[in-house]
C-alpha positions in Angstrom: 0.0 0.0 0.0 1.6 3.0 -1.0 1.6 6.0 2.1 0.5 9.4 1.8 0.6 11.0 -1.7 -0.5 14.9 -1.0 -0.5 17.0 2.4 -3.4 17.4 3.6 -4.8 20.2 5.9 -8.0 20.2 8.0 -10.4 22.1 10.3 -13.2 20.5 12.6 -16.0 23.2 13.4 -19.1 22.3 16.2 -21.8 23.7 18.4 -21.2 23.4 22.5 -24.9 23.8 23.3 -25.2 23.2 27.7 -22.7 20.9 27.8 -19.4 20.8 29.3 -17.0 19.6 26.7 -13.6 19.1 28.5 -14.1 19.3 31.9 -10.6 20.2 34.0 -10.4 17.8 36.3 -7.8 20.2 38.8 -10.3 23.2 38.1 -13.9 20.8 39.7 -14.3 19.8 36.4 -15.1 22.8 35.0 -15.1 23.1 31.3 -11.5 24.4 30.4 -10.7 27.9 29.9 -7.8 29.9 28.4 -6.7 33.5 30.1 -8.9 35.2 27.6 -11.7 33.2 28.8 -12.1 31.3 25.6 -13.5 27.7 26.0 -11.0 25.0 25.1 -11.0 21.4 24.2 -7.6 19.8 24.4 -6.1 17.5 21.6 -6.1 15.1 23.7 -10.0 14.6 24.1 -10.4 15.1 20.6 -7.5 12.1 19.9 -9.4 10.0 22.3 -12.9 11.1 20.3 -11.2 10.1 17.7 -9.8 6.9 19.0 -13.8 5.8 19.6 -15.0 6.1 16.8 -12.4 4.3 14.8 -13.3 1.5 17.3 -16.9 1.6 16.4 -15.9 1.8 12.8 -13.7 -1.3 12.7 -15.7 -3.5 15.3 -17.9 -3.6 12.2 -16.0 -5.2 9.4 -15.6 -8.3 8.9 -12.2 -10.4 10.9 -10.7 -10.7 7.5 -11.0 -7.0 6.9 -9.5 -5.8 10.9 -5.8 -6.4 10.0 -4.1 -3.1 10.8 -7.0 -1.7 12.0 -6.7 -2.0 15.7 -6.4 0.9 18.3 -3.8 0.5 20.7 -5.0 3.1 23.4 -8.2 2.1 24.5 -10.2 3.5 27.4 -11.3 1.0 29.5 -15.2 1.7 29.2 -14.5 0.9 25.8 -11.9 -1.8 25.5 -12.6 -4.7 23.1 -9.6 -7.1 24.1 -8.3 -8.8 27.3 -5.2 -6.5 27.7 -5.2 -5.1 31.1 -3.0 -2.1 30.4 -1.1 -0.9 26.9 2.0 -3.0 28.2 0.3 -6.1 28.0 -1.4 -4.8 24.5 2.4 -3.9 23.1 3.7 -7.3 24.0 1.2 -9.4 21.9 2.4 -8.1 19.1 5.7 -6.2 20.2 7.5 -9.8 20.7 11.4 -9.8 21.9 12.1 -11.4 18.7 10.6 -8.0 17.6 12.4 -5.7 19.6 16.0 -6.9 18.4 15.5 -3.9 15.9 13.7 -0.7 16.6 13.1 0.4 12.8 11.4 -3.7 12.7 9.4 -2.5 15.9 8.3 0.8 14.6 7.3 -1.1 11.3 5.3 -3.9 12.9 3.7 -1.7 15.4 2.0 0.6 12.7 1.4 -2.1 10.5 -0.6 -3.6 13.7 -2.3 -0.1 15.1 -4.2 2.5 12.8 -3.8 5.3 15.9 0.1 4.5 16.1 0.4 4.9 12.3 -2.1 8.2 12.5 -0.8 10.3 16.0 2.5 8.3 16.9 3.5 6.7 20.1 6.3 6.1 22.7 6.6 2.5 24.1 8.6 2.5 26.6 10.2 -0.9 28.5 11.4 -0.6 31.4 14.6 -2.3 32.4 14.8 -6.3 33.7 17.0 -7.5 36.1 19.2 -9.6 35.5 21.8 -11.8 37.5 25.6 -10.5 36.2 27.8 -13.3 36.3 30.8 -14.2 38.4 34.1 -12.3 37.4 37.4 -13.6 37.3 38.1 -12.9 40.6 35.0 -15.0 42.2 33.0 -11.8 43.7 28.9 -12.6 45.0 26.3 -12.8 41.8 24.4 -9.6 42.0 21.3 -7.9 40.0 21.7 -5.7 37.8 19.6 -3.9 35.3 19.8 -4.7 31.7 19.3 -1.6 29.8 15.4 -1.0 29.5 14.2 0.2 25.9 12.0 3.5 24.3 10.6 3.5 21.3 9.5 6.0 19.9 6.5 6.1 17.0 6.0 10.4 15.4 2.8 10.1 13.8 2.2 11.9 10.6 -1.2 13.7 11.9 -1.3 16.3 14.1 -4.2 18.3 15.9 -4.7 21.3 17.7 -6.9 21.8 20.9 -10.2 23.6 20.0 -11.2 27.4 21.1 -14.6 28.6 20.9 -14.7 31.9 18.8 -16.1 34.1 21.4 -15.5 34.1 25.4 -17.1 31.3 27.4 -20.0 31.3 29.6 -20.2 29.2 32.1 -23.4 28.1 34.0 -23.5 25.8 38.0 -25.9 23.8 39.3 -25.9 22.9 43.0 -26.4 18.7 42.5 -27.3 15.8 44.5 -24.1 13.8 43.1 -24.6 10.6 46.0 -27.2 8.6 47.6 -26.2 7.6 51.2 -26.4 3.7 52.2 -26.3 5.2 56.1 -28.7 7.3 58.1 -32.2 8.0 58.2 -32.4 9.8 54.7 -33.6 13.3 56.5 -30.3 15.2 56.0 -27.7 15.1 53.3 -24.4 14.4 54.3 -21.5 17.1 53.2 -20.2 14.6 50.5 -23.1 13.7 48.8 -23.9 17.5 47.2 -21.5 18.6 44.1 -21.7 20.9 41.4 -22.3 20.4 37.6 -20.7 22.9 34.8 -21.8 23.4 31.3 -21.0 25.6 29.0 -24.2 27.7 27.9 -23.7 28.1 23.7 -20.4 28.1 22.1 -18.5 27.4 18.8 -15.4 25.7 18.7 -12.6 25.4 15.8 -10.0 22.7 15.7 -7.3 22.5 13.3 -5.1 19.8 12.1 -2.7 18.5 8.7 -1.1 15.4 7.6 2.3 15.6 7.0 3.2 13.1 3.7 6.6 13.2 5.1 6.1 11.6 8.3 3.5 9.2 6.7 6.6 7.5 4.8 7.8 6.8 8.1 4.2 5.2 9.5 3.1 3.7 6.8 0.1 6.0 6.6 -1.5 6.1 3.5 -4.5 7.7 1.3 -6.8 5.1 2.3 -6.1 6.3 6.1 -6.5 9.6 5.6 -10.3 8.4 3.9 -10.8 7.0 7.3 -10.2 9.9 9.3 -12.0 12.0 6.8 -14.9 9.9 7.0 -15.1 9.8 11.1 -14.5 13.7 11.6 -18.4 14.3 10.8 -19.6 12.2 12.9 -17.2 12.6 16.0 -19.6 12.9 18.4 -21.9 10.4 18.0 -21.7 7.2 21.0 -19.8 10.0 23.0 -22.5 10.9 25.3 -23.1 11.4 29.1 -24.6 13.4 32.1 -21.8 16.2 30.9 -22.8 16.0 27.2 -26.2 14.8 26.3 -27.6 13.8 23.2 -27.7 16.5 20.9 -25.6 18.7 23.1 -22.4 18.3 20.8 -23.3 18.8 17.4 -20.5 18.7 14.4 -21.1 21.5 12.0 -18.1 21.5 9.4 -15.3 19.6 8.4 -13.0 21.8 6.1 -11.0 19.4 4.3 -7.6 20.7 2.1 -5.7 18.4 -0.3 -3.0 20.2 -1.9 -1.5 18.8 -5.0 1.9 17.6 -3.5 3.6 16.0 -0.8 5.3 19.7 0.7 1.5 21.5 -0.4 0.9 25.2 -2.5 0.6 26.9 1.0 2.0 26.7 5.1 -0.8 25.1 6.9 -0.2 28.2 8.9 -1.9 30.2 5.7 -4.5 27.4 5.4 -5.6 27.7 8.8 -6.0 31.4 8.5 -8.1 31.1 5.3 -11.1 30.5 7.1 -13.4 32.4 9.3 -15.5 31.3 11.6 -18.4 33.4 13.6 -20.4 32.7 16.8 -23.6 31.7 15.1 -21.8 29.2 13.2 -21.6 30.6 9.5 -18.2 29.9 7.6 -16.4 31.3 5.1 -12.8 30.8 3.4 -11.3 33.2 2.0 -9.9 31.5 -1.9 -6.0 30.5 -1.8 -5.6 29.9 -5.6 -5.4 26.4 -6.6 -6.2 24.7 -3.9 -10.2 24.5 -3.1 -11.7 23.5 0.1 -14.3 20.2 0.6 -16.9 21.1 3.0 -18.7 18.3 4.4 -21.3 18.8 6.7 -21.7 17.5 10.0 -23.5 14.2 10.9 
């Protein structure tokens, strides 16, 4: 399969409609803010958005049709094999007849897991002990640590944490977030109360390319990049929750670029700033000659 024939630049526009997004987890789980009081959502929620629906995607082709099409960090609501952690997912496949070479461990590793091959990874081994041998002189057998192993996977797609376009607000409710097992039930106890977040009406933008460079390196090809193109829309779909009920999240846009070569017409820099979003939702892009825009509406 031959990898990634044209760079290709992206941006993922949706509707935050009394729903927290992100919550912070330091911050009471309140959705995330920048200092200028713009909501974010962090690349990492998106990758693991991301990660979901690929599973739901591949779960439904046939066994014959799954090879290289496995996700290699899985959530745990949400995991579809026996693996315990990723250590014990690496080592199925990551064998220490494998491991002898790093570039044959980068190779089978991508071949093996479409998010590896898409965002990159580190797999990182720690050290063994080991007994050392007796030296010529007859001192005690002691441990000692062979030398542990990183490996480490750059992934040829890269996204950005969403902002909304205007400032944030941000609405709390007083909850009941506990029932008690003890008492009488005519007082609450202390513990038992919280306090839910959402954010009241926002648009976000999220941008993101794929670098045919780093694709060489991966493995990552056109028929991956069809994948992800084909998710985007509906990212939020089998994503919901107290903190994001149905509806809630609603994808409006996907801007998708495909220049017409591996280094692209334009910086994705200058893609990026082609378009312009507003708060109600409308789009625009302003024209960057030879090199037109998909738009593909949201799910």
């Amino acid at each position: 399969m031959t990898t990634l024939s044209n760079k290709i630049d992206f941006a993922i526009i949706f509707r935050v409609s009394k729903a927290n997004p992100n919550g912070d987890p330091l911050n009471g789980n309140r959705p995330r803010i920048d200092f200028a009081g713009h909501g974010e959502v962090t690349d990492v929620c998106l990758k693991r958005k991301i990660r979901d629906r690929l599973l739901d995607r591949f779960e439904a082709l046939e066994p014959a049709m799954q090879g290289g099409q496995k996700i290699f960090v899985q959530s745990d609501e949400r995991r579809v094999d026996e693996a315990k952690n990723l250590r014990m997912r690496a080592e199925t496949v990551l064998t220490p007849d494998v491991m002898k070479s790093r570039d044959c461990a980068v190779k089978v590793a991508c071949a093996e897991w479409f998010d590896v091959r898409a965002f990159g990874q580190v797999f990182p081994f720690k050290a063994k002990k080991g007994k050392k041998s007796k030296g010529d002189e007859g001192e005690a057998a002691s441990e000692q640590d062979s030398d542990g192993v990183s490996i480490p996977v750059r992934g040829p797609v890269t996204i950005q944490s969403a902002f909304s376009v205007d400032r944030i607000d941000i609405e709390s409710t007083q909850i009941v977030k506990s029932t008690s097992l003890e008492g009488d039930g005519e007082k609450r106890q202390s513990d038992q109360m919280g306090m839910k977040h959402r954010v009241h009406q926002a648009v976000y933008v999220a941008y993101g390319s794929i670098n045919p460079q780093l694709a060489e390196r991966t493995h990552f090809s056109d028929a991956d990049a069809e994948v992800l193109k084909a998710i985007f829309p509906k990212l939020f779909e089998n994503d919901t929750s107290s903190a994001r009920p149905d509806g809630s999240m609603a994808m409006l846009k996907v801007v998708w670029w495909r220049h017409n070569s591996k280094s692209g017409q334009y910086s994705s820099a200058k893609v990026h700033g082609s378009i312009n979003v507003q708060a109600n939702g409308s789009i625009s892009v302003n024209p960057l000659p030879g090199l037109e825009p998909e738009m593909i509406e949201g799910f």
